[in-house]
C-alpha positions as CSV (number, residue, x, y, z in Angstrom):
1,X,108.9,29.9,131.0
2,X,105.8,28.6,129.1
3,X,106.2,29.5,125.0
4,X,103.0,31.2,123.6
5,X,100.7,28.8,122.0
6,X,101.7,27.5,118.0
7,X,99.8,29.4,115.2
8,X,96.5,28.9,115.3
9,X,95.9,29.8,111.8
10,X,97.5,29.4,108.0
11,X,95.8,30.7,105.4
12,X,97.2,30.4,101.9
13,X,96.3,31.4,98.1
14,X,97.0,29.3,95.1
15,X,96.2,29.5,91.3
16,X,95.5,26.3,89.6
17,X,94.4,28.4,86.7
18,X,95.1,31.7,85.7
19,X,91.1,32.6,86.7
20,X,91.0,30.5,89.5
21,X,92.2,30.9,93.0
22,X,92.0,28.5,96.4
23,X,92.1,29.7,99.8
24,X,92.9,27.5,102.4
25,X,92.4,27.8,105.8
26,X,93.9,25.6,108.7
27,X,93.2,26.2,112.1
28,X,90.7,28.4,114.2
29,X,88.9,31.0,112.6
30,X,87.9,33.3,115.3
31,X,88.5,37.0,116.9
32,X,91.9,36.2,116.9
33,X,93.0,34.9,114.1
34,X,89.9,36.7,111.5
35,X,91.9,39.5,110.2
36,X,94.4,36.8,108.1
37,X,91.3,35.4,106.7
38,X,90.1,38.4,105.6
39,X,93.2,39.1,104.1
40,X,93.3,36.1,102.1
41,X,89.7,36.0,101.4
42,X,90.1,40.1,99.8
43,X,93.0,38.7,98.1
44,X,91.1,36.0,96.6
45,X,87.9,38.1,95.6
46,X,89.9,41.8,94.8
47,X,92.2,39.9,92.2
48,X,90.7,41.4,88.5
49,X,91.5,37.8,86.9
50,X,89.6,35.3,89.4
51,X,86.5,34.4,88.5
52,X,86.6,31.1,90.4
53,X,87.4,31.9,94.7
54,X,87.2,28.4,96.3
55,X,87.5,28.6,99.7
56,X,89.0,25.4,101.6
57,X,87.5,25.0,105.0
58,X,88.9,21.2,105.1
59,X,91.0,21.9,107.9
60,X,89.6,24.3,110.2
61,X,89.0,23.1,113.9
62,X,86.5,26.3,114.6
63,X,84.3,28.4,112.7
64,X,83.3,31.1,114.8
65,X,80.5,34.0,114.2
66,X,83.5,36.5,112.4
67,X,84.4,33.5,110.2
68,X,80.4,33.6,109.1
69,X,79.8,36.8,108.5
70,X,83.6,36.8,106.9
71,X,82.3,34.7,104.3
72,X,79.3,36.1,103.5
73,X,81.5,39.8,102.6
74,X,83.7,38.1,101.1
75,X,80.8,36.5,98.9
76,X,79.6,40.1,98.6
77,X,82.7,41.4,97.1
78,X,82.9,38.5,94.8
79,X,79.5,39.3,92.9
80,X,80.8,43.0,93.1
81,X,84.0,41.8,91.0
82,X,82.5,38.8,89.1
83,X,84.1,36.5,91.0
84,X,82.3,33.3,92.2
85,X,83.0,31.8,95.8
86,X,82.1,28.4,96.8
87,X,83.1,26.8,99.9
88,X,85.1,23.5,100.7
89,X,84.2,22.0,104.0
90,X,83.5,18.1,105.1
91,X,83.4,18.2,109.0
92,X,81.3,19.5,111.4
93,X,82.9,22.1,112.8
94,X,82.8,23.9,109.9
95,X,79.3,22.6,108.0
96,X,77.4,23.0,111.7
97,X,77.7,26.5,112.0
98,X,77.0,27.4,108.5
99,X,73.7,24.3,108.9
100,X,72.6,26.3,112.1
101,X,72.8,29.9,110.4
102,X,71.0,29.1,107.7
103,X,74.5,29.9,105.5
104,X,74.7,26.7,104.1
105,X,71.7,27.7,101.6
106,X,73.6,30.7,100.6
107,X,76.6,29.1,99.6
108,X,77.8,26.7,97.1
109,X,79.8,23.7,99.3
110,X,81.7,21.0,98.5
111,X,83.6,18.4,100.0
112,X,87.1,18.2,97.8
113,X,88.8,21.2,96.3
114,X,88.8,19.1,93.2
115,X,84.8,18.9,93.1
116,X,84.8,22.6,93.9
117,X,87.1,23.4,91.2
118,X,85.3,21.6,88.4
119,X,81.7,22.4,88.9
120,X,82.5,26.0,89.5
121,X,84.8,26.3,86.0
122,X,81.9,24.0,84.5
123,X,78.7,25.6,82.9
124,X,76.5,27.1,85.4
């Protein structure tokens, strides 16, 4: 018997502040694994008391075309709520595709969760 293959993805919210809220993502972020990002990512941008939605791409392996366009809604429904998204990614799985798409002009990215956190609760 061959076991089905371990999870693909974890996604995962946490508040460092009361107005600020991390999603992190590990794992492959594709046709099969976009609806828990979405989740996450609605979670993240729906909440009335985030302001601040930084969105940690550190550890994905694969950022496929729903990932992208994931992203850019859940961008959308940030502005709709008043909540700011920036993006957390330092490899090239996840900074080529966004680079290629012409994303990476759209979005605010950073290459810690710490950086993220403190220019986007900083003056803008």
């Amino acid at each position: 018997m061959s076991q089905h293959s371990p999870e693909l993805i974890r996604v995962s919210l946490a508040w460092p502040d009361p107005a600020t809220v991390v999603v992190a993502v590990a794992g492959e972020v594709d046709m099969n694994t976009i609806d828990q990002v979405r989740t996450g990512l609605s979670e993240a941008t729906g909440s009335p008391a985030a302001t601040l939605a930084v969105v940690d791409l550190t550890k994905v392996t694969f950022l496929g075309s729903v990932g992208l366009s994931a992203l850019v809604e859940a961008s959308e429904a940030g502005e709709q709520t008043g909540c700011r998204l920036i993006i957390v990614a330092d490899q090239h799985a996840v900074l080529r595709p966004l680079e290629a798409t012409g994303l990476a002009e759209h979005f605010v990215i950073h290459a810690s969760v710490a950086d993220a956190v403190t220019a986007g609760t900083g003056s803008i």
